[in-house]
C-alpha positions in Angstrom: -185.8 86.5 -81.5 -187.3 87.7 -84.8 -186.1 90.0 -87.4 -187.7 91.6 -90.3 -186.3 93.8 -93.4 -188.7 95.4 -95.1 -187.7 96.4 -98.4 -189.9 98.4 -101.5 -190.8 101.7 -99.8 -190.0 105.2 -102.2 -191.2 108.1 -103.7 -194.3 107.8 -106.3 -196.9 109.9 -107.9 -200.1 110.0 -106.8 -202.5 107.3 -108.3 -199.2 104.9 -108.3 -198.3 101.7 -107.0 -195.6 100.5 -104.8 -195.1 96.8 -103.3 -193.8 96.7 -99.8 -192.0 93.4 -98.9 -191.3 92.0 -95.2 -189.1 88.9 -94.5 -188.8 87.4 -91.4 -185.8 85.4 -90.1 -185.2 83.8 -86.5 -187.3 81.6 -84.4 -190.3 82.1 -86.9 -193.9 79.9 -85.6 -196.2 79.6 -88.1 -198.9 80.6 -86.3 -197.7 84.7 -85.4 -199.8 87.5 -87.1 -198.3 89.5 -89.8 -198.8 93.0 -90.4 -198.4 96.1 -91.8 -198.4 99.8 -89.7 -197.7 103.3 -90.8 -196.5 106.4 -89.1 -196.6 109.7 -90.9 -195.1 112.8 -89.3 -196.4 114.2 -86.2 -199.4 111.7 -85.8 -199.2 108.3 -84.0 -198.6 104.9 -85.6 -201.8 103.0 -87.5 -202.6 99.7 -88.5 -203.2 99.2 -92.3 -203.6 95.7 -92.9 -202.8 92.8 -90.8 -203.1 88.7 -92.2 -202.8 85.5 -90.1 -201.0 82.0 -91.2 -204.2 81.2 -92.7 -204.9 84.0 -94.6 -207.4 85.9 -93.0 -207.0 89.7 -93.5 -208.2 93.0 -91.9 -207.7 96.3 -93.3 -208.0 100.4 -91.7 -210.6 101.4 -93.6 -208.4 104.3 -95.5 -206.7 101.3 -97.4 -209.7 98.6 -98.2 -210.0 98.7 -101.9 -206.6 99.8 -102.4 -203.8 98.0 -100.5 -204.0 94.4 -100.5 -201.4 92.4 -98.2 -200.2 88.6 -99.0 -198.4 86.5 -97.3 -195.4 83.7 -98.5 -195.3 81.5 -95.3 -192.8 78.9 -96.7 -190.7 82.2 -97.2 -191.7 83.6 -94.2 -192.4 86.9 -96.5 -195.1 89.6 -96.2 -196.4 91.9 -99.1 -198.5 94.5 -99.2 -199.2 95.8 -102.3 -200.7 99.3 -102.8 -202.5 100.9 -105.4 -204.1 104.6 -106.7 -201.4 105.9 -103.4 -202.4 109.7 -102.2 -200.2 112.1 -100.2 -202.3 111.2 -97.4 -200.4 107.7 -97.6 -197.3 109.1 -96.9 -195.1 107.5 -93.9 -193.0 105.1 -92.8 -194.3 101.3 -92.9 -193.1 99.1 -90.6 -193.8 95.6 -90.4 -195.0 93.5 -87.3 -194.7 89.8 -86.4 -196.8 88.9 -83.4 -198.9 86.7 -81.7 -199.6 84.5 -78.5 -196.5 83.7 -76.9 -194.6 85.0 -79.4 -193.9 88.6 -78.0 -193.9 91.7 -80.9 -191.3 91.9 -83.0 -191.6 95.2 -85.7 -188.7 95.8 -88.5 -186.8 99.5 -89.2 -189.2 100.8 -91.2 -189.3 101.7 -94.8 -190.4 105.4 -96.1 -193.2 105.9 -98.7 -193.6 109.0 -100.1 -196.6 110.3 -102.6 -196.2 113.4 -104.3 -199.1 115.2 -105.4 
């Protein structure tokens, strides 16, 4: 079992910045895939950026140049930074932790908000 609190998530102006942090506690394997996924109202959930053990990262297209996500594996952490935010980013992120074997773990979700 894995959990994850995500923590950062609020309301911000558009053109602003907000840092989303995940941390991950339980029976944690280094290899799993972290990620990042959004759900604004009345569409289905998206991935916006994902990053394996070693770094590697892929990004939705709507985000690349903008968001950037790290990850803190002695901390078992995941950020994901975003910048120059627009109403259209609006939802609630959730964080992932998955992988082979591993089974898909996602935390409670944390709001973001951009006002126009």
């Amino acid at each position: 079992q894995v959990q994850l609190v995500e923590s950062g998530g609020g309301l911000v102006q558009a053109g602003g910045s907000l840092r989303l942090s995940c941390a991950a506690s339980g029976s944690i394997f280094g290899w799993a895939v972290m990620g990042w996924y959004r759900q604004a109202p009345g569409k289905p959930r998206e991935s916006v950026a994902t990053i394996t053990r070693g770094g590697s990262t892929n990004y939705a297209d709507s985000v690349t140049g903008r968001f950037t996500i790290s990850r803190d594996n002695a901390n078992n952490t995941v950020y994901l930074q975003m910048n120059s935010l627009n109403p259209e980013d609006t939802g609630v992120y959730f964080c992932r932790y998955f992988g082979a074997g591993l089974g898909d773990s996602w935390g409670q979700g944390t709001q973001v908000s951009v006002s126009s």
